[in-house]
C-alpha positions, -999 to 999 in steps of 0.1 A, spaced: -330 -131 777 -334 -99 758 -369 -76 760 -384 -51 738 -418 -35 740 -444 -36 710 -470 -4 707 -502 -15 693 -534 -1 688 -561 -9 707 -591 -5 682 -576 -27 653 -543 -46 674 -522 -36 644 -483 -32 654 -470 4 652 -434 1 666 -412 -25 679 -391 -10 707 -357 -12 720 -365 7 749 -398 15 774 -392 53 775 -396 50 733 -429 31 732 -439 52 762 -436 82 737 -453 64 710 -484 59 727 -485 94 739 -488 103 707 -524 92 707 -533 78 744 -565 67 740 -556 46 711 -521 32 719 -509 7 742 -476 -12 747 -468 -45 762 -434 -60 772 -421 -93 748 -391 -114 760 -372 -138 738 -348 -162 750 -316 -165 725 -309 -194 712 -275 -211 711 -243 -198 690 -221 -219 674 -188 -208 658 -173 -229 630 -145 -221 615 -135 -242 579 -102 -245 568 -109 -258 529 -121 -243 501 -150 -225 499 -158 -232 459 -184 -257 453 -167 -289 434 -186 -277 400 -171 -243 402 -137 -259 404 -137 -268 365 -153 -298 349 -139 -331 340 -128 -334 301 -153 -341 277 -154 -382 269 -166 -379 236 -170 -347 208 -202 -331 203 -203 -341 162 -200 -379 174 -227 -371 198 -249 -359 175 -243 -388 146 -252 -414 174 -287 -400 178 -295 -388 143 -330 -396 135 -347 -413 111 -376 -396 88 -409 -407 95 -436 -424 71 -462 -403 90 -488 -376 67 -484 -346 73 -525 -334 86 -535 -300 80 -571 -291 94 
């Protein structure tokens, strides 16, 4: 379980400092003692787990891209529109 102490103010409950030791927030709210307090928070660390990875680490797109099935001016032949019969309006 690891502890720090948060200095606040007392007027507006704004957070001044976060602090990694009680003698620091101490200090901080001598600063301005009628102002300033400081309170005690615990947290509880979660669990770590290590994993190590043996492969690659290269998405499969970065590791090139299959060939090409067809060429792009085929491509663009198959889908080559027609002209339409439609007027042209102009308000």
């Amino acid at each position: 379980m690891n502890e720090y102490w948060v200095v606040t103010d007392k007027t507006t409950g704004r957070v001044i400092a976060h602090c990694g030791e009680e003698i620091d927030a101490l200090l901080m709210v001598s600063l301005d003692k009628d102002k300033r307090t400081y309170r005690k928070q615990k947290f509880i660390m979660d669990q770590v787990i290590d994993i190590t990875s043996e492969t690659d680490k290269q998405l499969p797109g970065q590791q090139g891209l299959p060939a090409a099935k067809i060429r792009l001016e085929e491509a663009q032949q198959q889908f080559n529109l027609r002209e339409s019969d439609a007027e042209v309006f102009v308000p």
